[in-house]
N, C-alpha and C positions, 0 to 999 in steps of 0.2 A: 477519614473515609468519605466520598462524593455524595452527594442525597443517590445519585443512581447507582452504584454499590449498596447502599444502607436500603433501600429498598427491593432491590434484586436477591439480595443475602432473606430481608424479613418474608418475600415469598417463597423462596427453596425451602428453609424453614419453616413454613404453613403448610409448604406443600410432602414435606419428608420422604422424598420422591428419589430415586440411585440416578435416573438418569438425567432429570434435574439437576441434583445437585452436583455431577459430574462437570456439567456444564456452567455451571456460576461459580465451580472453581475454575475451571480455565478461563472465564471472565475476569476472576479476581486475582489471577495471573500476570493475564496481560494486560489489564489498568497498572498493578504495581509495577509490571515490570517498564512502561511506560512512564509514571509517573516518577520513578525513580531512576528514569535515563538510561534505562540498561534493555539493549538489544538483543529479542529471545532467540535464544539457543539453536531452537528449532523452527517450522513454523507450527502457529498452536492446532489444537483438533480442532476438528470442523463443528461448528457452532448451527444453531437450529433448528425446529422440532419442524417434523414431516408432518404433511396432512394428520398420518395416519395414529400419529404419536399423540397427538394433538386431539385426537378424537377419542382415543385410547385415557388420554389424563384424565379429560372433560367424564366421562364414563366412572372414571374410579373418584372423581370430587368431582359431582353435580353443583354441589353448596359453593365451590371457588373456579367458577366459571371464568369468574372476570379477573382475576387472579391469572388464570391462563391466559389468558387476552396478552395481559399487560406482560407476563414472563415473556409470552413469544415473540412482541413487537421489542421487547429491549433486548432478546439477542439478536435479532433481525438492523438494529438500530446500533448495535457497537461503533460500528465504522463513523456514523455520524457523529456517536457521543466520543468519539476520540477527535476528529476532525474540529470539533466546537469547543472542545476543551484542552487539546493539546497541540492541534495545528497538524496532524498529520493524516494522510488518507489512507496511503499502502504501508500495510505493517512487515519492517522485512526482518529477517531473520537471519543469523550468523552462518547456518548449514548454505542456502541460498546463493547467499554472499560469494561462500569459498566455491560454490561450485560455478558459479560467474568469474570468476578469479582464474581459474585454474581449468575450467573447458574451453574457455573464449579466451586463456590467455593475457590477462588484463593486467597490467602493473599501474597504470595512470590510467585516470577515468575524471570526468566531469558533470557534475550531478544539474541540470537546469529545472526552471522552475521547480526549485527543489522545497518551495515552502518551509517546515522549519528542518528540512536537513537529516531527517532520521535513517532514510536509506546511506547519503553520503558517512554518517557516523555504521553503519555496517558495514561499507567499502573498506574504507581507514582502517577499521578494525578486525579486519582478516590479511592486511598489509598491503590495500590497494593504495597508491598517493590520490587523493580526491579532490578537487576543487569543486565546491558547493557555492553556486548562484541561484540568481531570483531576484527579481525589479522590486520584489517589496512592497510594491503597490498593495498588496492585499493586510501587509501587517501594519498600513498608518490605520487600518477601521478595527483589526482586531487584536485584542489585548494576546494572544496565544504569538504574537510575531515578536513578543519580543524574549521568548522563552525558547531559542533556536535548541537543538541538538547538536551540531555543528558549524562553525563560523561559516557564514553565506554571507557572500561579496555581489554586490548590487549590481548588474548585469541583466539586460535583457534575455532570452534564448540564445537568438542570431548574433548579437553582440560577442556573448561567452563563448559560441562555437570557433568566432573568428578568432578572439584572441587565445585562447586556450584550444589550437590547431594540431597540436601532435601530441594528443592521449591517444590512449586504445577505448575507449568507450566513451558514451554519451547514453547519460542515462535521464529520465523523465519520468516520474511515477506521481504525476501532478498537471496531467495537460487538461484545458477545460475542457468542456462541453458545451462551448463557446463562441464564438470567433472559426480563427483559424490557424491559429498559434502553433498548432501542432503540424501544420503545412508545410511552414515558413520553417521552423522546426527542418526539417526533412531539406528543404532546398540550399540551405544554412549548410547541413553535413552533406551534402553534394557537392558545394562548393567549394569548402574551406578544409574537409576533412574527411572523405568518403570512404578510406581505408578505415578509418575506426567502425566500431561496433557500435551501432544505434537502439538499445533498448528501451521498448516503451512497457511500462506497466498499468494496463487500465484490463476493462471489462469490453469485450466486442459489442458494435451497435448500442453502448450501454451508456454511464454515468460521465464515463471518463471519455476524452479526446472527441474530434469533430463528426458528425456523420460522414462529410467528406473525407477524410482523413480512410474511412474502414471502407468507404466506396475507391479511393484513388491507389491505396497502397498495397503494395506484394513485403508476404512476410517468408522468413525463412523459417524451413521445417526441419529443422536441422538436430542429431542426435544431439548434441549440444545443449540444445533450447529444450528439447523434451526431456530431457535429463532433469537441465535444471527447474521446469515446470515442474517435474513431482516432486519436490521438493518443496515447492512454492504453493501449498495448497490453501486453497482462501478459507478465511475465518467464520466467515457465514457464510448465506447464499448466494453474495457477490460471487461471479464470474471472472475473478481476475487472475490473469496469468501477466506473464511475459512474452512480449512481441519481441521479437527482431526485425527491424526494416530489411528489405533484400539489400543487398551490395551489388550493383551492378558494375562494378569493375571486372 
């Protein structure tokens, strides 16, 4: 078990709280179910205590103020502690997957900047064919690059769009907040493959992808995409969904 499991676990338990401890098993959930390779089911409940929850605790343990402190900032913090320990940013889930599959139509798809590949193993795994790329550049500094979830083949974005030119998707659930990567990205599938499906997975104006990128781009609204959005409900307070680039053909 993590020191941040073993600590998370010894404050639910000081604190003997239902809707605490509701939430540090679905923590201890999705570490194991992460940590032992296996993509959940669903996606998990929504993670994070509201002002008002938070005022409420503080109220019934004056004496474990700080206690609260610390519980709220490490569910607030999952995303990071998974990202620094396991390499992955967006947690996706199996329901998600099929309904990407099967409303958009998907039989081949191509995962870029896929870091260590966790989405592409839920493609694969609902019977999409997947090619999972990524330059790698980020796993010569961190020891998580070398614990993939799926075989990633070394390829830049624009690179893998070109060669890998007649899938039905192109998916990105890892573009920075950066550069402009996520641009070039977009003119890449203009170019070389504009009939496939372009899904970005980040947070608006947020963590994920370029400021330019949410100022220059049209997304589609499409029953499809809001489908598959509720499905896709984030794990804390991140704001992240799925985009679809518009298709202008």
């Amino acid at each position: 078990m993590t020191n941040f499991l073993k600590k998370l676990n010894k404050i639910d338990k000081e604190l003997d709280n239902n809707l605490v401890h509701h939430q540090v098993l679905e923590v201890n959930r999705i570490v194991k179910s992460v940590e032992e390779e296996e993509v959940l089911e669903q996606s998990p409940n929504k993670l994070g205590l509201s002002d008002f929850e938070i005022a409420n605790l503080k109220k019934n343990n004056s004496e474990k103020t700080y206690e609260i402190n610390v519980l709220n900032n490490m569910l607030n913090s999952l995303r990071q502690y998974l990202s620094l320990n396991y390499g992955i940013w967006s947690l996706p889930n199996l329901e998600t997957a099929e309904l990407i599959k099967n409303e958009l139509q998907i039989g081949s798809a191509l995962e870029i900047m896929a870091g260590n590949a966790f989405w592409s193993k839920a493609l694969s795994e609902v019977g999409i064919r997947t090619v999972s790329t990524d330059s790698l550049e980020w796993a010569k500094t961190s020891s998580t690059g070398k614990k993939p979830f799926y075989p990633v083949k070394d390829y830049s974005a624009p690179s893998a769009i070109k060669i890998y030119k007649n899938v039905d998707l192109i998916l990105c659930s890892w573009s920075p907040n950066f550069g402009t990567a996520d641009l070039e990205v977009v003119k890449a599938w203009k170019k070389y493959n504009p009939k496939s499906h372009l899904l970005f997975i980040g947070e608006e104006m947020g963590a994920t992808n370029s400021s330019e990128f949410w100022l220059t781009e049209h997304f589609t609204k499409s029953t499809a995409i809001n489908k598959i959005n509720k499905s896709f409900v984030s794990y804390d307070f991140i704001n992240e969904k799925i985009y679809e680039i518009e298709n202008e053909l």
